[in-house]
Phi, psi and omega in degrees: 000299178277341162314305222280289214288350192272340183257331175300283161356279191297316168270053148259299186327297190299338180284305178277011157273306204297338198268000177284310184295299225267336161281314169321291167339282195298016194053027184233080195276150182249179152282162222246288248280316211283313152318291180343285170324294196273353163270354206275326183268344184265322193274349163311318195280350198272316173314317174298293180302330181327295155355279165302289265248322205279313210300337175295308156333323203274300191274317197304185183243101154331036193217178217274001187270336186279318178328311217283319152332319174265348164267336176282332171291306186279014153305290186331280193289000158272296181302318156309308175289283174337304169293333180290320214278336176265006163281352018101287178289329182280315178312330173264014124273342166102008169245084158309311166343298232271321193302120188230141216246155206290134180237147183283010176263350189294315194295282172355306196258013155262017181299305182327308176333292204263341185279323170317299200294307169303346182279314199284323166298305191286339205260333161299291186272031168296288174354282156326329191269315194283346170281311184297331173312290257277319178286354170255318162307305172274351157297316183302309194272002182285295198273046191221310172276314164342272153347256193312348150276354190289316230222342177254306168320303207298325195290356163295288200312290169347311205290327198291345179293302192303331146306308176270315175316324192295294179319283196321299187302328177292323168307304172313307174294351178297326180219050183266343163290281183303324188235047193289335131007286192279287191343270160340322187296305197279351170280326163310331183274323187290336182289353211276312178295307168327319191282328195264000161290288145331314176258034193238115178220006159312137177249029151203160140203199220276171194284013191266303190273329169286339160299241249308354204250323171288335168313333113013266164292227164059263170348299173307314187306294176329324202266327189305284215282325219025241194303327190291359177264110167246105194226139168178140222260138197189118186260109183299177169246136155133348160306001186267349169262016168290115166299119172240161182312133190310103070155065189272346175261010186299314178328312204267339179272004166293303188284012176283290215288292190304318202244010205230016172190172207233108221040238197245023157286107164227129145235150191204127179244111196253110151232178200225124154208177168278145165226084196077247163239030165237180179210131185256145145237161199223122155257109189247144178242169146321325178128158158143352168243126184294147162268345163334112159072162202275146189292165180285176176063304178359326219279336196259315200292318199268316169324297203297322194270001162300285190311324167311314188276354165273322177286355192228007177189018169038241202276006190283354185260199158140176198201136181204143183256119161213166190285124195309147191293289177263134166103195166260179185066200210229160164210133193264122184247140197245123134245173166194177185303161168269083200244185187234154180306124152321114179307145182289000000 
């Protein structure tokens, strides 16, 4: 309320400084109070109707007969208030003189006037209405692709139980005859893992909980492979609050294991370092399979953490398989930004 009444004020002032300076300019000075008086009053009266003028704006029927209605009432009632405040006002200051009684040529000249301003209101707050749909349109579809990227992770993350339970359990029954012993060993650890999977409902958390989760699997492989599994894990320092995608590197060391030796000979090397303002991680195998073309099985695995890392970092992210530098095997390298864990 008062900023408002504090901007009417200053621009009479400022209007009854301009025409006391533009009669100086003319060599012809008038008295200044009396300028005042009549800018004070007319942007006091316009400022009062103004009000009214937004909520009719608001309510009227778009069309140019209702325009012409609503501009003819706040001409009528602005001016009509004007001519009451300044006689009111020049009589309570002793310029009675000044005090002028309502006549249709008085209404007649503020129409131009007052019709500029209403043209300038209506056509700002069109404006004003078509930014905000527009900016309200694009809040709707931002937390709309949001969802629907949200609902596309989860049904990712999700894929990955039914998937690794399916392997792992196909694994088992291969030595549930032969080995029933490791077979039992190895189911205990996936429930162990299952549990801690299961409860998980983030689709990131810090590169820490993902050691650990591979660490896990890993055990399950071990109790598979036994001594013929050679797997190890190796962590740059300062990297355990990097968030990364919920047990986005099991897929691949699975498919290290599966696709990357030869009988119960397997190596598998996972590491994590920095690189610039990213953090790379690598899965390397021994060899048994050519990289000439995509391994059989591939499709969920290396597919699920492309797509995870394109919905959750689009092109900064990424994930690619080449033929090991020295040597047989292959090594899948993931990268993404280099960010830090939300504190809890």
């Amino acid at each position: 309320m008062w900023p408002w009444l504090a901007l009417l004020v200053a621009i009479g002032l400022l209007r009854a400084t301009n025409r006391f300076l533009v009669d100086v300019a003319n060599g012809h000075v008038t008295p200044f109070v009396p300028k005042l008086i009549e800018e004070l009053t007319g942007s006091l009266s316009f400022g009062a109707c103004l009000p009214l003028l937004f909520v009719a704006l608001r309510r009227m029927p778009r069309t140019a007969w209702a325009h012409l209605a609503v501009f003819s009432a706040l001409s009528v009632a602005q001016t009509s208030l004007m001519i009451a405040l300044r006689q009111v006002t020049f009589r309570a200051a002793g310029l009675a003189d000044y005090a002028y009684p309502p006549t249709p040529w008085r209404y007649l000249m503020e129409v131009p006037t007052q019709l500029f301003f209403y043209v300038v209101i209506v056509v700002g707050l069109f404006l004003f209405d078509r930014y905000r749909e527009g900016r309200e349109r694009d809040l709707r579809n931002a937390q709309l692709e949001s969802a629907l990227s949200e609902a596309r992770l989860e049904a990712l993350r999700l894929q990955l139980n039914p998937h690794f339970l399916f392997n792992t359990l196909n694994a088992v029954s291969e030595l549930m005859y032969e080995r029933p012993r490791v077979a039992d060993e190895m189911l205990s650890r996936v429930g162990e893992l299952l549990r801690a999977t299961l409860a998980a409902t983030a689709q990131e958390h810090p590169l820490r909980e993902e050691w650990r989760l591979l660490d896990l699997y890993l055990d399950i492989q071990r109790a598979r492979f036994g001594n013929g599994l050679d797997a190890s894990l190796c962590m740059a320092e300062g990297l355990a609050d990097v968030p990364v995608p919920f047990l986005v590197l099991q897929p691949l060391v699975e498919n290290a294991i599966e696709h990357g030796g030869v009988g119960d000979a397997r190596h598998v090397r996972v590491e994590a370092y920095l690189e610039g303002e990213r953090a790379v991680l690598t899965v390397s195998d021994g060899g048994g399979d050519s990289v000439a073309g995509p391994r059989q099985g591939h499709g969920i695995g290396m597919g699920n953490v492309a797509a995870r890392l394109m919905h959750l970092h689009g092109a900064a992210a990424g994930v690619r398989r080449d033929a090991a530098v020295t040597g047989a095997g292959s090594v899948v390298t993931l990268w993404l930004p280099l960010r830090r864990a939300a504190a809890p």
